[in-house]
N, C-alpha and C positions, 0 to 999 in steps of 0.2 A: 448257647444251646437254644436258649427264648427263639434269637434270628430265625436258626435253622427249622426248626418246627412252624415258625410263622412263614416263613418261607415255602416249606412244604405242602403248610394247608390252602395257600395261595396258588401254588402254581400249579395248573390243568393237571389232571391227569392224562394217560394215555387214549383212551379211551374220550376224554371230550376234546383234546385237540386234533384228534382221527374226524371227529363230529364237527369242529369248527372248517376244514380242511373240504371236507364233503359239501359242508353245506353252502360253500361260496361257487363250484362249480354249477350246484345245483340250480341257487338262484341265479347264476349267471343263464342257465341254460332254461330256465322257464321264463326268464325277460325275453331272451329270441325269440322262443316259442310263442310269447306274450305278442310280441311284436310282428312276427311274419301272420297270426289271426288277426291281431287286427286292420292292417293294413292291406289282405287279404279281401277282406270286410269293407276297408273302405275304398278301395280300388274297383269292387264289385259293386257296391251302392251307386259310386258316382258313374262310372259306365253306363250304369241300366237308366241311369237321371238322364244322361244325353242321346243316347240311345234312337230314339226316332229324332235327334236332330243329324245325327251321322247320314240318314236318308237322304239327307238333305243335302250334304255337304260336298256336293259335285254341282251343286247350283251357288252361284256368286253373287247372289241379291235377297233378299230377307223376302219378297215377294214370290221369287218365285221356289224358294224352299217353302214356304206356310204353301202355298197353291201343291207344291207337290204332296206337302205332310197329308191336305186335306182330301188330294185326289185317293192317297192311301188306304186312308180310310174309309170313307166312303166305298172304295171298290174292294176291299180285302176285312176290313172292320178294325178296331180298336187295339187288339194285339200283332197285328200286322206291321204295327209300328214297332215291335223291337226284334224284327225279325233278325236272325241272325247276330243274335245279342249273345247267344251261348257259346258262339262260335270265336267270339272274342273276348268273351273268359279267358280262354285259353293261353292268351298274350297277355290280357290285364292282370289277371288275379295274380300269377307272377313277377311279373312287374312292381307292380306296387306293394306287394309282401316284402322283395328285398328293399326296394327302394326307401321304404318307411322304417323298417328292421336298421338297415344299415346306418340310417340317417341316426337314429337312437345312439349306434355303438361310436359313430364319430364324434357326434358330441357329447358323449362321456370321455372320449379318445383326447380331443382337444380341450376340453374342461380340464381335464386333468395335467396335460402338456402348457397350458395357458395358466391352472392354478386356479381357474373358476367352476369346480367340482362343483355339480347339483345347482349352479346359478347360471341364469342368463349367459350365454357367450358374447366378447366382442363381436364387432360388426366380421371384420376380417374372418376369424376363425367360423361366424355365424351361414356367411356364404359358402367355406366351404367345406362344414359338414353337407350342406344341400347339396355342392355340387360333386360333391364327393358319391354322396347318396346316390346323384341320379346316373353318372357314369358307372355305377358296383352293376345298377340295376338294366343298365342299356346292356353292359358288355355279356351279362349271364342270356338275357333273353333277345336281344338282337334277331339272332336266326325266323322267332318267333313275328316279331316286326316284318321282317324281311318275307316270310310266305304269307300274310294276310293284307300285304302293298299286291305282288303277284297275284293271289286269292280275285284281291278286287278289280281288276285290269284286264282280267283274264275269261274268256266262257266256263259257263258249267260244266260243263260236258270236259273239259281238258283236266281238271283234276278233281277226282273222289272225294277227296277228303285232307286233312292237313299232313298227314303221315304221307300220303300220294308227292304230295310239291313237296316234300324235304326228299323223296327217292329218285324224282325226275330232276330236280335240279342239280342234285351232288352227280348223279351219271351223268346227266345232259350238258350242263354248264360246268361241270364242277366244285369243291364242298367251296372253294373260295367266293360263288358266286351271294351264299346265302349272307357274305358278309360284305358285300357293295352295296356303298353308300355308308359303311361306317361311320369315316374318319369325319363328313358333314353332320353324322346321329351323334357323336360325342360332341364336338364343334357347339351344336345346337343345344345339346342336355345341360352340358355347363353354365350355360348363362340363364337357360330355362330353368331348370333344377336349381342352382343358387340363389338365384333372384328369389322363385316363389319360395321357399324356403327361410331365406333372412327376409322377406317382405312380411312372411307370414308370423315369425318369431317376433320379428322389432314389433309389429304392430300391436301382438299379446304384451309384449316388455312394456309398451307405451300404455297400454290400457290399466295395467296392474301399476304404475306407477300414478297415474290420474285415478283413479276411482280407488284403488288400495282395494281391491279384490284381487284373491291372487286368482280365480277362473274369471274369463267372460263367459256372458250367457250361449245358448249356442246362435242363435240368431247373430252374434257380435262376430261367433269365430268363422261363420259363414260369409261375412260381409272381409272380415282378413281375408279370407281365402280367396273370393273372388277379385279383390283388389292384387293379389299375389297371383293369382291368371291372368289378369290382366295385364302385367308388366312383365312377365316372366314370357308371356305366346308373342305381346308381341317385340321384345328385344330378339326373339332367338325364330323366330319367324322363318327368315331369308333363307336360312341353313337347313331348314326343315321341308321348304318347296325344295332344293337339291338335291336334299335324300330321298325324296319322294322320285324324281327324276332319275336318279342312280340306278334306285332300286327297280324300275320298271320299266332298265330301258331295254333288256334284255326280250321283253314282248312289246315294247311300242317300235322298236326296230331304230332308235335311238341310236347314238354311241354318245354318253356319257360316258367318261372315264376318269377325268379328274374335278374335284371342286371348282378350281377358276375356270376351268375348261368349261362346266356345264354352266357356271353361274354367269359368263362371257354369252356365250350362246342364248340363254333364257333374255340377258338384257339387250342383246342384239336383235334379236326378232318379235321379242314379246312388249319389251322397257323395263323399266325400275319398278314402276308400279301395278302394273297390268301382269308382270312376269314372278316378281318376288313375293309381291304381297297380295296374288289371286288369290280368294279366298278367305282373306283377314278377316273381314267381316261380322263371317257367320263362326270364325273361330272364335272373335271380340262375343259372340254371345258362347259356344260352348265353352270354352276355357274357363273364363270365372266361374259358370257354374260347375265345373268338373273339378277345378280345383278347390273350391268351395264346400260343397258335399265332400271328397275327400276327406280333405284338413280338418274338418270339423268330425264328420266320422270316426277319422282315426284317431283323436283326443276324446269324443263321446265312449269308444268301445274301449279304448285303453281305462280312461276311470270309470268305465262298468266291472270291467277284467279285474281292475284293483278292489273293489267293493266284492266282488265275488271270492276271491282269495281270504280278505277279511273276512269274510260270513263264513269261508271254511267251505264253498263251496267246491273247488277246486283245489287239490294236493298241492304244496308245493312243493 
C-alpha cells in the first residue's frame, strides 16, 4: 500500500504532463524563432560591412576598385557608397536566417544521430551540418539570387522593381528560367557552406581546448570567420563564376546550358585563371570579411538573445 501511494505522489499528474508536452514544442519553436533573428541580424550586418565594396566588384585590381570607391564619393558623398544596400536585403536577410536557423537544427540532428548531443561535432558530421545549412538556404531563396544576377546585367529602365523581373521572366523565359544555374549554386554552396562552417566550428573547438575558455573574445571569433572565408570563397570559387554565367546568359546573349559546357567555354577563350578565378582578388578581401562579421554576429546576438530570455525579457 506504502508502494502505491509513493508511487502516486511521484507520478505527474494530468495536468503537469499536458505542461511538460507543451513546453518542449514551445521551446523548440522559440530556438527557430531565436535563430532565423539572429541570423537575420547577421546576414544584414555583414552585407551593409561590404557593401561599398560590391561597387567595386566588376573591377579585377584592388587599384582600381579604391579609385572607383573614391571617385563615389567625392561625386555623390559618403552614403553613396551603400547604394542600393536595401535592395539586397531582400536576397540576404533570407538567406542567412535559414541558412544559420538550419545549421543549429542539423547539428543538433547529427549530435544526436552521432551520440555527441550539446558537444562539439566530429569533423565529418561538422562539414555537413554546413553544407547541409547552405544547400536548405540556396534551394528556398535561389529564385531571389537569380533576379539580382539579372537586376545587375541589365538597364534600369527594363525592370521597375524586383516583383517586375520574377513577372517578365516566368512569362518571357519561363518559371524554369529563375532556376538556371542551379545545379553549379548547389555544386558551389557545398564545399563553400561546409568548409566555412567546420573551418569556423574546429577553430572555436581548438581555442576552448588551448586557453580552456569556453567563448573566444569577439575579435578572436572574427579572425575564425575570416580565415573560414577564406578557404571556403576560394575552394568553391570556379562554380560560382558558372553560375554567374548561367544565370545571365539569357541577356548577355550567351548560350550556357550545361556546367562543363559553360566551364569548357570560359577555359577556352578566357584560361584557367583569367576565366575561373576573375575576380578572386577582391573576393580574397570581401569574403573574410563578410564571413567574419557574420559568424561572429550571429554568436554575439545569439548570447544576447540568451541573456535577454534570462533577465525575462522575452516570453518563452
Amino acid at each position: 500500500m506504502a508502494h502505491r501511494v509513493q508511487d502516486h505522489q511521484q507520478r505527474p499528474g494530468p495536468g503537469a504532463q499536458a505542461a511538460v508536452l507543451t513546453a518542449q514544442p514551445n521551446d523548440l519553436r522559440q530556438r527557430l524563432l531565436d535563430s532565423l533573428l539572429c541570423g537575420a541580424i547577421a546576414g544584414a550586418v555583414a552585407k551593409t560591412a561590404i557593401a561599398p565594396l560590391d561597387l567595386s566588384s566588376n573591377r579585377f585590381s584592388a587599384k582600381e576598385a579604391l579609385r572607383l570607391l573614391y571617385c563615389t564619393y567625392m561625386k555623390d558623398g559618403f552614403l553613396s557608397l551603400w547604394r542600393g544596400n536595401s535592395a539586397t536585403m531582400v536576397r540576404v536577410i533570407p538567406y542567412a536566417a535559414i541558412q544559420f536557423c538550419s545549421h543549429d537544427q542539423y547539428k543538433n540532428l547529427l549530435g544526436a544521430h552521432y551520440g555527441f548531443q550539446g558537444k562539439a561535432l566530429p569533423p565529418l558530421p561538422r562539414f555537413l551540418a554546413g553544407s547541409l545549412a547552405g544547400t536548405t538556404a540556396a534551394m528556398l531563396t535561389y529564385p531571389l539570387d537569380m533576379v539580382r544576377a539579372r537586376m545587375a546585367v541589365t538597364a534600369r529602365e527594363m525592370y521597375s522593381n524586383i516583383v517586375h523581373v520574377f513577372v517578365r521572366i516566368s512569362q518571357e523565359e519561363g518559371f524554369k528560367t529563375l532556376y538556371r544555374g542551379f545545379t553549379p549554386a548547389i555544386l558551389g554552396v557545398i564545399p563553400y557552406s561546409g568548409i566555412s562552417f567546420f573551418t569556423y566550428e574546429s577553430l572555436k573547438k581548438l581555442h576552448t581546448e588551448k586557453t580552456k575558455r569556453p567563448q573566444p573574445y569577439p575579435h578572436e571569433r572574427m579572425a575564425f570567420g575570416a580565415c573560414a572565408g577564406l578557404i571556403g570563397q576560394s575552394a568553391s570559387y570556379p562554380l560560382d563564376v558558372v553560375r554567374r554565367r548561367m544565370q545571365t546568359a539569357g541577356v548577355t546573349g550567351s548560350r550556357y546550358v550545361t556546367i562543363l559546357g559553360t566551364m569548357r567555354h570560359i577555359v577556352t577563350t578566357e584560361g584557367v585563371v583569367r576565366g575561373l578565378y576573375k575576380g578572386l582578388s577582391m573576393n580574397w578581401v570581401k569574403g573574410p570579411i563578410a564571413v567574419g562579421v557574420s559568424f561572429s554576429t550571429f554568436d554575439l546576438a545569439q548570447d544576447m538573445m540568451n541573456k535577454f530570455h534570462g533577465a525575462g525579457y522575452f516570453p518563452h
